[in-house]
VOBA-1610 file (N, C-alpha, C; in pm, whole numbers, padded with zeros to 5 digits, always signed):
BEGIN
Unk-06852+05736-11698Unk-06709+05737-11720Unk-06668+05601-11774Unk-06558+05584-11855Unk-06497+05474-11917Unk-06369+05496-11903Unk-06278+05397-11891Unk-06150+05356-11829Unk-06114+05264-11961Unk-05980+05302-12000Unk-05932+05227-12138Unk-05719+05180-12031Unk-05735+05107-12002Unk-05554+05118-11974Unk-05488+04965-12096Unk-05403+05008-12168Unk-05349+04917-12285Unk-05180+04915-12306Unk-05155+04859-12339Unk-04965+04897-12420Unk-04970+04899-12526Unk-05124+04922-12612Unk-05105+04980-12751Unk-05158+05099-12793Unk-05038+05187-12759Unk-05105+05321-12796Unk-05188+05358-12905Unk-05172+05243-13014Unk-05286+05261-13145Unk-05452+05264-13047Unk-05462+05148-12976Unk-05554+05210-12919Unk-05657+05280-12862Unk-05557+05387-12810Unk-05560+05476-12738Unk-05615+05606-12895Unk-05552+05605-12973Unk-05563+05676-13071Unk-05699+05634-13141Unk-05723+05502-13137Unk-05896+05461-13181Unk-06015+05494-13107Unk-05985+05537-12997Unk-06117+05544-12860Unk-06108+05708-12876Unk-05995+05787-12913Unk-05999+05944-12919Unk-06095+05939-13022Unk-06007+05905-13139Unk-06101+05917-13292Unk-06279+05893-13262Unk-06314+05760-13190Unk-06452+05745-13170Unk-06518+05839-13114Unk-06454+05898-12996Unk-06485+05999-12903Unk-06509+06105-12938Unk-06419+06110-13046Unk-06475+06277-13160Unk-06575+06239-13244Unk-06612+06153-13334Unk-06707+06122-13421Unk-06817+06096-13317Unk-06810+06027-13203Unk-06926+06023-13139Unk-07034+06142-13106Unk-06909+06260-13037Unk-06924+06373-13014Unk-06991+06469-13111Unk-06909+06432-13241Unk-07032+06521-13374Unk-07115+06454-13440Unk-07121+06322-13390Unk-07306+06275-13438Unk-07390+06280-13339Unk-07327+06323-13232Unk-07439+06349-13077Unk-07489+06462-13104Unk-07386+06582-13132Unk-07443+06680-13105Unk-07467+06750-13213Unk-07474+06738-13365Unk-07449+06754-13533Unk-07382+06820-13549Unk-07241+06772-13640Unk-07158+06884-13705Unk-07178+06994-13744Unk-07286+07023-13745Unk-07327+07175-13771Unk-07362+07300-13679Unk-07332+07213-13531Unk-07366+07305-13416Unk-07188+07286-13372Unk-07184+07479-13373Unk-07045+07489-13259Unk-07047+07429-13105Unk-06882+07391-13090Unk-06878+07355-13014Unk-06745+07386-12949Unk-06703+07414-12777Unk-06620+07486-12749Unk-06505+07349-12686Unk-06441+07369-12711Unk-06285+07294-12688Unk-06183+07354-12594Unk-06132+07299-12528Unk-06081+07316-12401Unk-05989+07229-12381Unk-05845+07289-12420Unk-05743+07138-12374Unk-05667+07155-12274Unk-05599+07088-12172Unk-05567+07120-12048Unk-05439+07026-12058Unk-05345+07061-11988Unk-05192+06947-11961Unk-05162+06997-11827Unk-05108+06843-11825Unk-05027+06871-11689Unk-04890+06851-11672Unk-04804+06850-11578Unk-04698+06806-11580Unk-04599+06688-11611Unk-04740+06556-11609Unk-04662+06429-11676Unk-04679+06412-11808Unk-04727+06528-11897Unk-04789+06518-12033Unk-04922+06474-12054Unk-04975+06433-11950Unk-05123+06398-12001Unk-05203+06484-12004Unk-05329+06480-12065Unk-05359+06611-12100Unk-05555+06592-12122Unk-05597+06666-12090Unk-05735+06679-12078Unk-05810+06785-12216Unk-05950+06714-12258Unk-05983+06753-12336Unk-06143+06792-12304Unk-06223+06894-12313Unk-06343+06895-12263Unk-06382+06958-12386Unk-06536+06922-12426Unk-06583+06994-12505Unk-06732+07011-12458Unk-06813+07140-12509Unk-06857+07153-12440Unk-06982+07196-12549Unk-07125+07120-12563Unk-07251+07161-12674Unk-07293+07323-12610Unk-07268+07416-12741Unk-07340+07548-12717Unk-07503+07547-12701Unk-07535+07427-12766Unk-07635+07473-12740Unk-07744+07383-12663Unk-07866+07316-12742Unk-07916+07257-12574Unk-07904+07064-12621Unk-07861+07002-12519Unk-07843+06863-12512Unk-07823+06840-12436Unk-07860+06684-12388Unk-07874+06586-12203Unk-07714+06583-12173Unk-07624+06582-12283Unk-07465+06562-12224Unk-07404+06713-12288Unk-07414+06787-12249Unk-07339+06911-12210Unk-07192+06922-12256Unk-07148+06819-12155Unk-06973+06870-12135Unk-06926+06693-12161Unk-06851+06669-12224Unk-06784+06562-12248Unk-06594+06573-12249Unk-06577+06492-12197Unk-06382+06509-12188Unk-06334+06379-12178Unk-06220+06371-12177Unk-06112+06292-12166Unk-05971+06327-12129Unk-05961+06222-12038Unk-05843+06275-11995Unk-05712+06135-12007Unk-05615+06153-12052Unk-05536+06049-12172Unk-05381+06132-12120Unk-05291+06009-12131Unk-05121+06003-12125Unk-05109+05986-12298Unk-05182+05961-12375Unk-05179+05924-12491Unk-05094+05784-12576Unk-05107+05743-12437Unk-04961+05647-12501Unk-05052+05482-12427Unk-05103+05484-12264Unk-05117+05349-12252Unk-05263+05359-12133Unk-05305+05457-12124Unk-05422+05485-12078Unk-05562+05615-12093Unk-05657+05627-12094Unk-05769+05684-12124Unk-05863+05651-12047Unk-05895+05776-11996Unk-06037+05816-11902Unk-06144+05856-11980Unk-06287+05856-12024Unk-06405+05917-12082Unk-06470+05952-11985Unk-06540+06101-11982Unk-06639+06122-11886Unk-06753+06182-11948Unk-06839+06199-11935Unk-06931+06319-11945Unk-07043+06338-11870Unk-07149+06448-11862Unk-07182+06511-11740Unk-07359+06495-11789Unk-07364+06399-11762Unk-07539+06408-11821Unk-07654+06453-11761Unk-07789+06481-11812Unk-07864+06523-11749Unk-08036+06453-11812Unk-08073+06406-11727Unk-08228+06341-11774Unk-08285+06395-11883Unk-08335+06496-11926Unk-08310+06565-12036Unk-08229+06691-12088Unk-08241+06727-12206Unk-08200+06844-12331Unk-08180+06984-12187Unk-08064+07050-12165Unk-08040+07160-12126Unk-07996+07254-12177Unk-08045+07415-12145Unk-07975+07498-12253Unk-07859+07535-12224Unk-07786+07522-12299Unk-07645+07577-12266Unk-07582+07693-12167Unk-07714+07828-12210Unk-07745+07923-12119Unk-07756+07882-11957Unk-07873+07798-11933Unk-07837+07784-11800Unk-07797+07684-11753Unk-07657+07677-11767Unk-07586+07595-11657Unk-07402+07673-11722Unk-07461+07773-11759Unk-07317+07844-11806Unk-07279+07871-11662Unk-07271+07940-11579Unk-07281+07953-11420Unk-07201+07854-11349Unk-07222+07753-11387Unk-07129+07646-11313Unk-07057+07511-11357Unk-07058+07577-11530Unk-06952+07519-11589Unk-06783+07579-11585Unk-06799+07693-11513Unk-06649+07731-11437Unk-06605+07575-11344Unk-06709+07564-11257Unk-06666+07470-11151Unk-06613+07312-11199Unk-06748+07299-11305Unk-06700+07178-11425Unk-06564+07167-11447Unk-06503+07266-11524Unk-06384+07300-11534Unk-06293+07236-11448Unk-06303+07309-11289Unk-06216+07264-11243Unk-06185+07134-11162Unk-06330+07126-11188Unk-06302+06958-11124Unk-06250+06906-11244Unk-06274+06882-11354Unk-06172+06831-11403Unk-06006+06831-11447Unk-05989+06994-11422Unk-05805+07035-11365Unk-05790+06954-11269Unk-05842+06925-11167Unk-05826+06901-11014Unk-05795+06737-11045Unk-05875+06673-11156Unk-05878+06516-11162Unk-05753+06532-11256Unk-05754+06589-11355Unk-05615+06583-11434Unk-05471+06534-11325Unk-05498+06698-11271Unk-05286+06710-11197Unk-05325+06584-11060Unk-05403+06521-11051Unk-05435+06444-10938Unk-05453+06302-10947Unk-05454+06268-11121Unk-05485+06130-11118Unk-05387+06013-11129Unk-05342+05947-11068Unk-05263+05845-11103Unk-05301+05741-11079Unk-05296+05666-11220Unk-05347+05514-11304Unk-05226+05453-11236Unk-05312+05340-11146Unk-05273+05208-11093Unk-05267+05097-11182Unk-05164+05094-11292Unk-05169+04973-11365Unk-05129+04848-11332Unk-05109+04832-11210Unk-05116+04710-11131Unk-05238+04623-11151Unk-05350+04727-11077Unk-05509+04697-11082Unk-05558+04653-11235Unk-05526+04709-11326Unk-05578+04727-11489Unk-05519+04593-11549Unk-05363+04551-11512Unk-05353+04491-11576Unk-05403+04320-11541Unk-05373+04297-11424Unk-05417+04194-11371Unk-05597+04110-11409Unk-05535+04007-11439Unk-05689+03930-11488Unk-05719+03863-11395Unk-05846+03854-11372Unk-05908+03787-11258Unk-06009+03675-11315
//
């Protein structure tokens, strides 16, 4: 996981952009891939995507206010898995990350302070 908290939402808009290009030179633009966007009530909003087919990081997301903070996660595995099996309990994937969405609140107290 990676933690981005800033007051420049440009930013925030550069670490998405990477996060997608990262995402289709990980897994090659030429393999589908399933997208999943999620919001919650303060507008922030969760993004999971998920390789159909077989690779060590599976499920990758972010979860972003879009304006002055950004979460990166993804779900790795020692090696290449097929997509097939671990379809089964990428429901649960799912909801742990709903569950971290409507549940997370960024302490920018902590973030901003230099030590």
């Amino acid at each position: 996981m990676s933690w981005l908290h800033t007051a420049n939402p440009k930013e925030i808009e550069k670490v998405i952009r990477h996060q997608q290009v990262s995402i289709q030179q990980q897994w090659n633009t030429s393999v589908p891939t399933q997208h999943i966007r999620m919001c919650n009530a303060s507008n922030a909003s969760a993004h999971v995507y998920q390789n159909r087919v077989s690779a060590s990081n599976p499920v990758q997301f972010r979860l972003s206010d879009a304006r002055s903070w950004i979460l990166l996660g993804t779900f790795e595995y020692d090696h290449a898995v097929q997509a097939d099996s671990i379809r089964d309990v990428l429901p649960y994937v799912y909801m742990e990350i709903e569950y971290v969405l409507d549940h997370f609140k960024p302490n920018e107290d902590a973030f901003t302070q230099r030590h």
